[in-house]
C-alpha positions as a Markdown table, in Angstrom:
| # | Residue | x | y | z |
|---|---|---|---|---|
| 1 | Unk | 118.3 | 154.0 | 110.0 |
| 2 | Unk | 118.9 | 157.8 | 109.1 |
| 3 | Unk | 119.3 | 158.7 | 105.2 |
| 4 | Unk | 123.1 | 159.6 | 105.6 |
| 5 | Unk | 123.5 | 155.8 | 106.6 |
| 6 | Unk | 122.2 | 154.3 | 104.0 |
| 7 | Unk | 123.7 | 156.0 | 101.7 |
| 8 | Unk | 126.7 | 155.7 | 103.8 |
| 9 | Unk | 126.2 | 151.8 | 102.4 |
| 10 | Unk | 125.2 | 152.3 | 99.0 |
| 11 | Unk | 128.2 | 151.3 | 96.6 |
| 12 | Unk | 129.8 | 154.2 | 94.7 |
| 13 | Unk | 131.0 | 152.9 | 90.7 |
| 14 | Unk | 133.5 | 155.5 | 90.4 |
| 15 | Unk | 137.1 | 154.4 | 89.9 |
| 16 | Unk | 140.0 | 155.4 | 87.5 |
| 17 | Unk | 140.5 | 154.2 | 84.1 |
| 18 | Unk | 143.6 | 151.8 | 83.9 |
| 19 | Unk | 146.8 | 153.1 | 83.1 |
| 20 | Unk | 147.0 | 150.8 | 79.8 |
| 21 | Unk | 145.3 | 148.2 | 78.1 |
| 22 | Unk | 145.8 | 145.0 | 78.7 |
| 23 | Unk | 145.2 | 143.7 | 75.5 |
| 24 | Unk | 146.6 | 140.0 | 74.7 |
| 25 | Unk | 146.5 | 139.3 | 71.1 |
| 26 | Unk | 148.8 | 137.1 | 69.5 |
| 27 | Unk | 149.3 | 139.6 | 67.0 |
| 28 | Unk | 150.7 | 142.4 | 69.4 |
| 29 | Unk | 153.0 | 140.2 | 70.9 |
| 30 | Unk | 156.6 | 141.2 | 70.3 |
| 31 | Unk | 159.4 | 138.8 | 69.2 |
| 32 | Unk | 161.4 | 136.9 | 71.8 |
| 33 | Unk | 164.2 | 134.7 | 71.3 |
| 34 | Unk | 163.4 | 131.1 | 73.0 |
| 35 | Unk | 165.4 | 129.8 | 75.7 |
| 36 | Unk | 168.6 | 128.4 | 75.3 |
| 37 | Unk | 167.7 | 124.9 | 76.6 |
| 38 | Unk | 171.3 | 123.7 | 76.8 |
| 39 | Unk | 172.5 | 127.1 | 78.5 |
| 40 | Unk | 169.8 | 127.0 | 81.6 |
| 41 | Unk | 170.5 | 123.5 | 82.3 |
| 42 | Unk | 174.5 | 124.1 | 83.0 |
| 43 | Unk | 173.4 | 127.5 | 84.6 |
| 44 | Unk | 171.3 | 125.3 | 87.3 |
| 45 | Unk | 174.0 | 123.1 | 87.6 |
| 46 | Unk | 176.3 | 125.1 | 88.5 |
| 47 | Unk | 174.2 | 127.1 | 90.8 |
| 48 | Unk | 175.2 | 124.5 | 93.7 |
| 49 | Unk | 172.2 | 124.7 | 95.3 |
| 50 | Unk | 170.7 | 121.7 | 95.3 |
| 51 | Unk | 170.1 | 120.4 | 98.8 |
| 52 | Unk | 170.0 | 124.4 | 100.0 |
| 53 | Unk | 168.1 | 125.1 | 103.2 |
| 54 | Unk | 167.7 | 129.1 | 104.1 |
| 55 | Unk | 167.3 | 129.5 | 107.7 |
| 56 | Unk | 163.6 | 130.5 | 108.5 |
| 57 | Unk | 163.9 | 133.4 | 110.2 |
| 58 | Unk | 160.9 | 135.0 | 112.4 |
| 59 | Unk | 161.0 | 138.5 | 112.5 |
| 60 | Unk | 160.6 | 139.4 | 116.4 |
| 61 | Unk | 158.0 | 141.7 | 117.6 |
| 62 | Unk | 158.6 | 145.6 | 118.7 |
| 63 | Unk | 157.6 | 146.2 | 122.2 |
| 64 | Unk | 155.6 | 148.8 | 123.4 |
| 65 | Unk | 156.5 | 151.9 | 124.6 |
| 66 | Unk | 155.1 | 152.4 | 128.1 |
| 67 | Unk | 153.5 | 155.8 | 127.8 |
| 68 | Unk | 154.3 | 158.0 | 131.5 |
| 69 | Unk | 151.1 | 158.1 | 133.0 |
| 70 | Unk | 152.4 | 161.4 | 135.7 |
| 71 | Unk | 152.3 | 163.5 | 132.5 |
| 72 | Unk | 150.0 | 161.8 | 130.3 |
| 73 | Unk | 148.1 | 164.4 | 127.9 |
| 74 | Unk | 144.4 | 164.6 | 127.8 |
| 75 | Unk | 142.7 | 162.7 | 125.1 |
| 76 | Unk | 140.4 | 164.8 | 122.7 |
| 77 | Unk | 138.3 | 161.8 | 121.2 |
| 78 | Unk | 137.3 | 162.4 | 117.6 |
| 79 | Unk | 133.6 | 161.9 | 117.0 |
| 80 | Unk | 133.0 | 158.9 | 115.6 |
| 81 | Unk | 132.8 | 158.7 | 111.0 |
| 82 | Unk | 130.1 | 157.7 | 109.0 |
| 83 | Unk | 130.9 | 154.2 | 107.8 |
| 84 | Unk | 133.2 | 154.6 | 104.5 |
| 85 | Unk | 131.3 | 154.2 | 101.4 |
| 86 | Unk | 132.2 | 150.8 | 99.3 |
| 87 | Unk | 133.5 | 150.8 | 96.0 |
| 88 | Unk | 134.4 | 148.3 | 94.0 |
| 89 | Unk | 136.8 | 148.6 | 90.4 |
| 90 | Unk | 134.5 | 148.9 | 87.4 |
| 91 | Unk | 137.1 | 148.4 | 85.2 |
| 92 | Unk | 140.2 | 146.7 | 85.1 |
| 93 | Unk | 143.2 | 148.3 | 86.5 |
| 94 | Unk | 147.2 | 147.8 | 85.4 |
| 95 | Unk | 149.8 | 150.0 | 86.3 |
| 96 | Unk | 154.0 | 149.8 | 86.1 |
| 97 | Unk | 154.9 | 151.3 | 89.7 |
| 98 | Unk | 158.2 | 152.2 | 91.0 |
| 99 | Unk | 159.6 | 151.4 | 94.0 |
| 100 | Unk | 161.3 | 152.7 | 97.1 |
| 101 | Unk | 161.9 | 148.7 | 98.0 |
| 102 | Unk | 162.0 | 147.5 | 95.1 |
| 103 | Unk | 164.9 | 144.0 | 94.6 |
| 104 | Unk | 167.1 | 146.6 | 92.7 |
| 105 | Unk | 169.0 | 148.9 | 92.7 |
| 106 | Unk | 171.1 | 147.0 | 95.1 |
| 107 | Unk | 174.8 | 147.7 | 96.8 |
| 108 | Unk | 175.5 | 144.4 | 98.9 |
| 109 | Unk | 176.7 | 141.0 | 98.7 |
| 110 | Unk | 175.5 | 137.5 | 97.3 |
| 111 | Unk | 174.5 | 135.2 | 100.3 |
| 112 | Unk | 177.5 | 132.4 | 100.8 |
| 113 | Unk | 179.9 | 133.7 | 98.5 |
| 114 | Unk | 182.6 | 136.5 | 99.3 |
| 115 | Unk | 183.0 | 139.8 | 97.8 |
| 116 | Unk | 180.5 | 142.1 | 96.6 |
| 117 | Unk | 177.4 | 141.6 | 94.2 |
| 118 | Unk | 179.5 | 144.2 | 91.6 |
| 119 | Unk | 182.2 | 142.3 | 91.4 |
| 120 | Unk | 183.8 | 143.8 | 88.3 |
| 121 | Unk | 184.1 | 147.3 | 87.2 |
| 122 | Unk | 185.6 | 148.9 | 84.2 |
| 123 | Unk | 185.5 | 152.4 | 83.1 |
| 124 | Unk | 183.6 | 153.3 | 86.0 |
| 125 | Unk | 181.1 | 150.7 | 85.5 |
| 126 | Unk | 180.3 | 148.2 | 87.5 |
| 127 | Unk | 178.9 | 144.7 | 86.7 |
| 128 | Unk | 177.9 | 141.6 | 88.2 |
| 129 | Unk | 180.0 | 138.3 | 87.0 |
| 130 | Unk | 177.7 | 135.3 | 87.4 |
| 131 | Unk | 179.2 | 131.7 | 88.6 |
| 132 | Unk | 178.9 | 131.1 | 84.9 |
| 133 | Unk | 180.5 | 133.6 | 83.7 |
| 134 | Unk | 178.4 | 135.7 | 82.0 |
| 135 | Unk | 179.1 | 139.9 | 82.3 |
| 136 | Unk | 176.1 | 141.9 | 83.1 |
| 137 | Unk | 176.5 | 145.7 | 83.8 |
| 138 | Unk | 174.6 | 147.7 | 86.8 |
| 139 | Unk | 173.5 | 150.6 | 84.5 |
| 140 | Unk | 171.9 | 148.1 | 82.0 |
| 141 | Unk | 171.0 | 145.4 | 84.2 |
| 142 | Unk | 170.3 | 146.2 | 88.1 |
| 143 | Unk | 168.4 | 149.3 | 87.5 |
| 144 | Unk | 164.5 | 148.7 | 87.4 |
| 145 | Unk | 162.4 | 149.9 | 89.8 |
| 146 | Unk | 159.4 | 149.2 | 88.6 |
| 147 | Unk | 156.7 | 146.6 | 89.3 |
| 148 | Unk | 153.6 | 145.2 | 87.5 |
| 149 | Unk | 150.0 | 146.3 | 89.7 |
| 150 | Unk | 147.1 | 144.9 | 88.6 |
| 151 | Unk | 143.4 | 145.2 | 89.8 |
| 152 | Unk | 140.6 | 143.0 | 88.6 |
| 153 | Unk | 136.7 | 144.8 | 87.6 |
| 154 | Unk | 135.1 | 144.0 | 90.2 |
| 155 | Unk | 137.8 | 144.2 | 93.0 |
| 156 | Unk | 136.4 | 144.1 | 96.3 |
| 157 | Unk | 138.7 | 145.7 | 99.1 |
| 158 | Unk | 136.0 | 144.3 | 101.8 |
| 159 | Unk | 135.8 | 141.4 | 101.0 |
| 160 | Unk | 138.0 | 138.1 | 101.6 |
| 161 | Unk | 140.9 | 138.6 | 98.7 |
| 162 | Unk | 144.9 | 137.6 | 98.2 |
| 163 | Unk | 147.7 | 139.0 | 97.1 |
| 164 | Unk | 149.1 | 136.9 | 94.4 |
| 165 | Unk | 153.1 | 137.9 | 94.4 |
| 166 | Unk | 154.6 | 136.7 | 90.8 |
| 167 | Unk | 158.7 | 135.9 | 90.9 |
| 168 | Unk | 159.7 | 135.8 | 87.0 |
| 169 | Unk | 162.4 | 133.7 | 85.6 |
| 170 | Unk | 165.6 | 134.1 | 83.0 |
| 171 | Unk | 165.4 | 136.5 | 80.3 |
| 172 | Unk | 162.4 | 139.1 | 81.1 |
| 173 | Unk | 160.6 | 142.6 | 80.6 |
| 174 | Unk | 158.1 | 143.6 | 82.5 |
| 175 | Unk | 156.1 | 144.7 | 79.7 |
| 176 | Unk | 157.4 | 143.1 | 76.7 |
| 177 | Unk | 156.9 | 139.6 | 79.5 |
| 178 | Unk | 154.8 | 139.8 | 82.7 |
| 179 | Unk | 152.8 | 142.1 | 81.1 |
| 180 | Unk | 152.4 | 141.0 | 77.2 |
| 181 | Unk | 153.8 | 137.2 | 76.5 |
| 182 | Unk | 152.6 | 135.6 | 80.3 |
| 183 | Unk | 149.7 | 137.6 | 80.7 |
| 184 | Unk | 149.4 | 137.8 | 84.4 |
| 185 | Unk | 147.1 | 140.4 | 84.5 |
| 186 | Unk | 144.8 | 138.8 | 81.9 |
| 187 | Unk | 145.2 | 135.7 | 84.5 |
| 188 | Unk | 144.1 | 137.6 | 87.7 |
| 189 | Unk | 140.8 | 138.9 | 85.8 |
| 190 | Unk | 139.9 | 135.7 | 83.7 |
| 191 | Unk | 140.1 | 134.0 | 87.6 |
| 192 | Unk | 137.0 | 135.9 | 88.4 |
| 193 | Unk | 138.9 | 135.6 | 92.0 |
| 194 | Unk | 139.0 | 138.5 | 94.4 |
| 195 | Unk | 142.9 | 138.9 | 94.0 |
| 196 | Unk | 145.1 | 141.5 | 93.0 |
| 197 | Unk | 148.7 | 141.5 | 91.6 |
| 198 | Unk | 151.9 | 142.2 | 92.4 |
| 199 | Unk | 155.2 | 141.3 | 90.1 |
| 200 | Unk | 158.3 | 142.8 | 91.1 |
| 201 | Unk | 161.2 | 143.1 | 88.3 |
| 202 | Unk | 164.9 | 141.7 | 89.1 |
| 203 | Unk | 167.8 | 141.4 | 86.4 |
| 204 | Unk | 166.7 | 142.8 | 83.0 |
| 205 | Unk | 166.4 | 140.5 | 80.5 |
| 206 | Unk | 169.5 | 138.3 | 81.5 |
| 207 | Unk | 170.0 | 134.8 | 82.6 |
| 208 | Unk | 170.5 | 135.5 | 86.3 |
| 209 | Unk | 168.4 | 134.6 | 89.6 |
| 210 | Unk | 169.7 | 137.1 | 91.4 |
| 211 | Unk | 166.8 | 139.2 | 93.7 |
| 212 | Unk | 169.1 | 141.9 | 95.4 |
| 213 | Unk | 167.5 | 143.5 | 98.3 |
| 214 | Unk | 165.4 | 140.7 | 99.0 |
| 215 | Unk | 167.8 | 138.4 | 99.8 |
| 216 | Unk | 168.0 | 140.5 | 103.1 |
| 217 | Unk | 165.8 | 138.8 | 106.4 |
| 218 | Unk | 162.9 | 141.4 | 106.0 |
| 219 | Unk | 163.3 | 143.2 | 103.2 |
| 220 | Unk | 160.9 | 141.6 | 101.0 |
| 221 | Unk | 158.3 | 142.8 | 104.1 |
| 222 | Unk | 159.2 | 146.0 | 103.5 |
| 223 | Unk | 158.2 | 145.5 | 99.2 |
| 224 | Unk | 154.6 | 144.5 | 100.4 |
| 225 | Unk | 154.0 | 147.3 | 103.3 |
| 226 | Unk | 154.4 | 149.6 | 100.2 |
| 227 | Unk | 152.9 | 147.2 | 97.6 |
| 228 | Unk | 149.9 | 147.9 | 99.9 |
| 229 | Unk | 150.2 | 151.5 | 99.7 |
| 230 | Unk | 150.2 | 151.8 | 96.0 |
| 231 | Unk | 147.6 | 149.2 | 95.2 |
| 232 | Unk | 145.4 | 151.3 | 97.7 |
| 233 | Unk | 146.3 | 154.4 | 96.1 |
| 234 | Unk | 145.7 | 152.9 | 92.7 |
| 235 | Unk | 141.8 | 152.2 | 93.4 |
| 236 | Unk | 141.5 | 155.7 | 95.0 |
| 237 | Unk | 141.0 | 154.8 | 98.4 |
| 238 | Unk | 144.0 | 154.9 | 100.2 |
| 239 | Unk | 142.4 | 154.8 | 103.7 |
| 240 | Unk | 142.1 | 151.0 | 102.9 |
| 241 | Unk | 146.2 | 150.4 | 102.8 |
| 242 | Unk | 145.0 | 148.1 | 106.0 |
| 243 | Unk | 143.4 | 145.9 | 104.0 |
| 244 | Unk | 145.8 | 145.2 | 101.5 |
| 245 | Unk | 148.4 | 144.8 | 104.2 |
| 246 | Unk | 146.4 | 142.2 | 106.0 |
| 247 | Unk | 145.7 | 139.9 | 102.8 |
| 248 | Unk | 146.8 | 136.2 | 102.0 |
| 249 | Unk | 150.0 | 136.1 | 99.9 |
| 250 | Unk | 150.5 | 133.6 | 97.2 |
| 251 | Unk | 153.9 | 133.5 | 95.9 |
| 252 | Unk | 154.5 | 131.8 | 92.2 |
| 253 | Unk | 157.8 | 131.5 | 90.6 |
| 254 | Unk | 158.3 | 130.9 | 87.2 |
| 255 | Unk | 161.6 | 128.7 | 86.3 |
| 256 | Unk | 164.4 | 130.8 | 87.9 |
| 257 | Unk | 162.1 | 132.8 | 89.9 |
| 258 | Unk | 162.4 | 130.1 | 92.8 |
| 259 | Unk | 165.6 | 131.5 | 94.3 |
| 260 | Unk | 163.3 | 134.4 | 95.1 |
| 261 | Unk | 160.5 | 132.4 | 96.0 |
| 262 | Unk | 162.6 | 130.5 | 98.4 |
| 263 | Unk | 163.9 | 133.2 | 100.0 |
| 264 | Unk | 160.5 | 135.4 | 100.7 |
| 265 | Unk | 159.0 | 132.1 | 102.0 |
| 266 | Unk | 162.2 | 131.4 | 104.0 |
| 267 | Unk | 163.2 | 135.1 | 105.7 |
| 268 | Unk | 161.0 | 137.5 | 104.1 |
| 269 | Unk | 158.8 | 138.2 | 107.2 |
| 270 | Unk | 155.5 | 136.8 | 105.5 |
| 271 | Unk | 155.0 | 133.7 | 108.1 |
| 272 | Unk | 151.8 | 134.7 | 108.9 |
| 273 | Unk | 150.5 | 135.7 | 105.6 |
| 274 | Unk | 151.3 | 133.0 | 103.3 |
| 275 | Unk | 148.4 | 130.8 | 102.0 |
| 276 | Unk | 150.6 | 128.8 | 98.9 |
| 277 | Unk | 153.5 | 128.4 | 97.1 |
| 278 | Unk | 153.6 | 127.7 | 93.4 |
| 279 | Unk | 156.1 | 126.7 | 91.5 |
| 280 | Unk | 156.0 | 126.8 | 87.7 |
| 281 | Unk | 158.8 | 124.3 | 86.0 |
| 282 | Unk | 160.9 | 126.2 | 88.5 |
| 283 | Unk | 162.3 | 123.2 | 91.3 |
| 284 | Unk | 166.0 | 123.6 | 90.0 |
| 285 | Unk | 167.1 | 123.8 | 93.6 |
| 286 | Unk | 166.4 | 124.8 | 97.3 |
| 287 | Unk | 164.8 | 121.7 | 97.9 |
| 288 | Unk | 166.0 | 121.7 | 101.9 |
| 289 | Unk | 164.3 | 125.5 | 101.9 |
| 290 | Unk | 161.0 | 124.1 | 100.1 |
| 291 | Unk | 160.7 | 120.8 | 102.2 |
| 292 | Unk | 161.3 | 122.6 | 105.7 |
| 293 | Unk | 158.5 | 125.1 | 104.8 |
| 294 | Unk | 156.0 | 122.1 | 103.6 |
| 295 | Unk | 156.6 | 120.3 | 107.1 |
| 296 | Unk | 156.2 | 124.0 | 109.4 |
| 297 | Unk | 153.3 | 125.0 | 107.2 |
| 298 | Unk | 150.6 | 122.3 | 107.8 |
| 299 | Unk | 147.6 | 124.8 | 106.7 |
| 300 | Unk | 149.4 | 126.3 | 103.5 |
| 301 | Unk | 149.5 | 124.8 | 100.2 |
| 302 | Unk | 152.3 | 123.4 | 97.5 |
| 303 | Unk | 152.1 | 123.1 | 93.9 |
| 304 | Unk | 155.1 | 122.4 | 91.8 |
| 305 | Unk | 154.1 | 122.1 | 88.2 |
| 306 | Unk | 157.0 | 120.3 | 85.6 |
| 307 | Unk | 158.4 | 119.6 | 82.2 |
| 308 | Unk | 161.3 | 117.7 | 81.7 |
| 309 | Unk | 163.8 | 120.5 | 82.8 |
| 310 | Unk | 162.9 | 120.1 | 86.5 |
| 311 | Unk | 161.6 | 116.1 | 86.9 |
| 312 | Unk | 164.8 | 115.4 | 88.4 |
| 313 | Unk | 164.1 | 118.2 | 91.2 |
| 314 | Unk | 160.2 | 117.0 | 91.6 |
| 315 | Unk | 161.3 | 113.6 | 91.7 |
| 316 | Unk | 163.6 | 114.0 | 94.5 |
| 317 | Unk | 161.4 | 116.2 | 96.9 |
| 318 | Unk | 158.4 | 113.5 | 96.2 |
| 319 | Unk | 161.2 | 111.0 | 98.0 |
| 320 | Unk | 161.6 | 113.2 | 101.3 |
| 321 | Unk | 158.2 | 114.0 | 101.3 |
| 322 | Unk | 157.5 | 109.7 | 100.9 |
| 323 | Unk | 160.5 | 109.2 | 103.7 |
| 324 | Unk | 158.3 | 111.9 | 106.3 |
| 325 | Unk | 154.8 | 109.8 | 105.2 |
| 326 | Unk | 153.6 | 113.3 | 104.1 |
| 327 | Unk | 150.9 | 112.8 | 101.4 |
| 328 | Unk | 150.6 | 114.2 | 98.1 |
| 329 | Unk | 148.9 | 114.3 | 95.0 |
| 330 | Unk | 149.2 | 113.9 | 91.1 |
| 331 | Unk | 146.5 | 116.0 | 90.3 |
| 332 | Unk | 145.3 | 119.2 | 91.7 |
| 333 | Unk | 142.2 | 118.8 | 93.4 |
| 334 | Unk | 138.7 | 120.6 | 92.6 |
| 335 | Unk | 139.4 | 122.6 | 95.7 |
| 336 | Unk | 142.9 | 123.8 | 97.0 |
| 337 | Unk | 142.5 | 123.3 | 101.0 |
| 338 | Unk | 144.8 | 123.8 | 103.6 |
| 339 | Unk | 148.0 | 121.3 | 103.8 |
| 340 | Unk | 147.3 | 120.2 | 99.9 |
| 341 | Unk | 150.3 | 119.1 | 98.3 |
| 342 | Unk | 150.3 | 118.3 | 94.9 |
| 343 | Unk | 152.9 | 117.8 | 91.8 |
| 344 | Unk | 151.5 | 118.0 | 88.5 |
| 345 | Unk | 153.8 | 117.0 | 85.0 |
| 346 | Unk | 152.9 | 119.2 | 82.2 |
| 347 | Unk | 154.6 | 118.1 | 78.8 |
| 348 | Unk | 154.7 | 121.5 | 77.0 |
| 349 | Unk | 157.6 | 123.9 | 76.4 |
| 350 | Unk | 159.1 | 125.7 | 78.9 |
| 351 | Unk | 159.1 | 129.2 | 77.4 |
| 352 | Unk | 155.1 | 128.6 | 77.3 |
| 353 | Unk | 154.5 | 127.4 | 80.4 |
| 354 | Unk | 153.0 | 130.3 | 82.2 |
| 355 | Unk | 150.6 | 130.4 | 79.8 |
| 356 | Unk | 149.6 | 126.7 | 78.5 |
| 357 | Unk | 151.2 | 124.1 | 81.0 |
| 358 | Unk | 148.2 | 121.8 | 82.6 |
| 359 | Unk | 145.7 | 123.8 | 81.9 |
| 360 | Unk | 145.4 | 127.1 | 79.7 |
| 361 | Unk | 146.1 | 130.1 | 81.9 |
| 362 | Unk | 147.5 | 128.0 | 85.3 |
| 363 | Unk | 147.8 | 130.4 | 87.8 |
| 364 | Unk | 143.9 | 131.5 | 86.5 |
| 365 | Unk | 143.0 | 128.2 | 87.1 |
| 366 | Unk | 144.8 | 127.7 | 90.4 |
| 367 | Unk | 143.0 | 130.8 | 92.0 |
| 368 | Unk | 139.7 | 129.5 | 90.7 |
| 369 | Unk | 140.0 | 126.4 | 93.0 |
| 370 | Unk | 140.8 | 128.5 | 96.3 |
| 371 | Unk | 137.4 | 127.9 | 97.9 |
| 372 | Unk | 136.8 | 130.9 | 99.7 |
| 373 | Unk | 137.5 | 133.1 | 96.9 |
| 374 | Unk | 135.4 | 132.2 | 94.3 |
| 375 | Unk | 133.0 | 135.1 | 93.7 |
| 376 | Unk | 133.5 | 138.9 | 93.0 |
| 377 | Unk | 130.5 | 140.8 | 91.5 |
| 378 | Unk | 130.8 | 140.7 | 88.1 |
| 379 | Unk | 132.3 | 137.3 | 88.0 |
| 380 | Unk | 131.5 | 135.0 | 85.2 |
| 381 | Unk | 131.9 | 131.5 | 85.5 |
| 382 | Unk | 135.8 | 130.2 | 85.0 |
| 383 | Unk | 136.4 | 128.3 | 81.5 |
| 384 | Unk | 140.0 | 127.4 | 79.8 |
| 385 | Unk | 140.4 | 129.8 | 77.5 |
């Protein structure tokens, strides 16, 4: 072997600092009012969504253009590249992006319901009037662009990773929330997993389950083709946009965020990408969406984690599930392989549950058991914190 390939193979430690610390210490955590308990249970009840099914929709493919072979150009092959060098994240990376795709801003209408989205305006404002009522304004609201990135040390862009996709719920900031209070970038490194995270950012701070652009067949596609781009741009190798394109998705909704869980598993193009779904006290409705998915996807997994705001939910998609003979568990298993099914009742507040519900740090603990995934190169071995 000549000496420029080996060193062709030799890994390079040279990757940008993050963009911020990711520090989680009670102490810097900001103030947040708790959930109105009272307030989220009418909200779900009169979201009239129960029994909803989205249609699946398969994105069909583009054919190819038949080039004319009478005036065909001649081909100038390029000599062939050295192999590119691998590097791997020394440190851990966390960066608020925006958006061209991004859920908001967003100028359409609200799936089965007529009129606009901005269904109110006043002094040349327009705002969105939920089914309960409740007055939120574009400018203050719909405007965020920007999602939550986050690369692990020890990332390995060669190696077999997923893309865990997080759908918030009522009530968030990305950084005073997703960031700070949940600690999903904490998660992703304490995992030891090779994984990397994406978490886009829907109504701002208000008690709406609206997602926007994404409830358009495609569109949430569209968020991940340039998800891909920046996450390859943000380890400084954006030849490797491939790579992230090709990865596993694992979508988890938090509490309200299953509307847009539903919808990316449902219509959002990712068929053949998505490994799991996780859902996080978050089974208010779409049951018909989440059922139909569990009996097409035979080789993906289902894990709906509960308090007492969504037993009633759990309960009643353990009795289709019984009624089709589909197994499931009570438990998560030591490994999470293909077609597991599992519901798991957690007893803790709701407001804490991304962060203490079965286990301390779930979603770390749920991307430990993925098999196939559990070693990066400076992993250390996975304890509770």
């Amino acid at each position: 072997m000549l000496a420029q390939d080996i060193l062709a193979t030799v890994i390079s430690c040279a990757v940008g600092v993050a963009a911020f610390s990711t520090r989680s210490h009670a102490d810097d955590l900001p103030n947040y009012a708790p959930t109105d308990r009272a307030a989220l249970t009418q909200l779900f009840e009169a979201a009239n969504d129960w029994q909803t099914t989205i249609e699946f929709v398969v994105p069909k493919p583009k054919l190819a253009v038949r080039p004319n072979r009478q005036h065909a150009p001649r081909l100038d092959v390029p000599k062939p590249k050295l192999a590119q060098r691998l590097r791997l994240t020394r440190t851990a990376i966390t960066h608020l992006a925006a958006f061209k795709a991004s859920p908001f801003p967003y100028d359409g209408t609200v799936p089965d319901a007529e009129g606009p989205f901005f269904n109110h305006e006043a002094e040349g404002r327009r705002a969105h009037v939920t089914r309960t009522g409740r007055v939120y304004w574009e400018d203050e609201t719909y405007n965020e662009r920007r999602s939550l990135l986050h690369v692990p040390k020890g990332f390995n862009p060669n190696a077999p990773a997923v893309m865990v996709v997080y759908f918030h719920g009522h009530g968030a900031k990305l950084r005073r929330d997703t960031l700070k209070r949940q600690r999903l970038p904490q998660q992703i490194t304490t995992s030891g997993v090779n994984a990397v995270l994406v978490a886009p950012h829907f109504a701002h701070d208000a008690r709406d389950s609206s997602i926007g652009n994404f409830w358009r067949p495609g569109a949430f596609r569209d968020y991940l083709d340039e998800a891909s781009e920046q996450l390859a741009r943000l380890i400084g190798q954006p030849s490797l946009v491939d790579r992230f394109d090709k990865m596993p998705i694992i979508l988890i909704g938090y509490s309200g965020g299953y509307v847009a869980t539903a919808f990316a598993a449902a219509q959002g193009g990712i068929n053949d990408r998505l490994r799991g779904i996780v859902l996080l006290d978050g089974l208010y409705g779409q049951l018909g969406t989440f059922s139909k998915w569990i009996k097409r996807n035979e080789t993906g997994f289902f894990i709906s984690a509960y308090t007492h705001s969504t037993r009633r939910g759990n309960n009643r998609l353990r009795e289709i599930l019984t009624e089709r003979g589909a197994p499931y568990l009570a438990d998560l298993p030591a490994q999470l392989s293909p077609g597991t099914i599992a519901f798991i009742s957690a007893p803790v507040p709701h407001d804490d549950f991304v962060t203490n519900a079965w286990a301390r740090y779930p979603i770390a603990d749920i991307l430990y058991r993925l098999p196939d995934l559990n070693s990066t190169v400076w992993r250390t071995p996975y304890t509770a914190p």
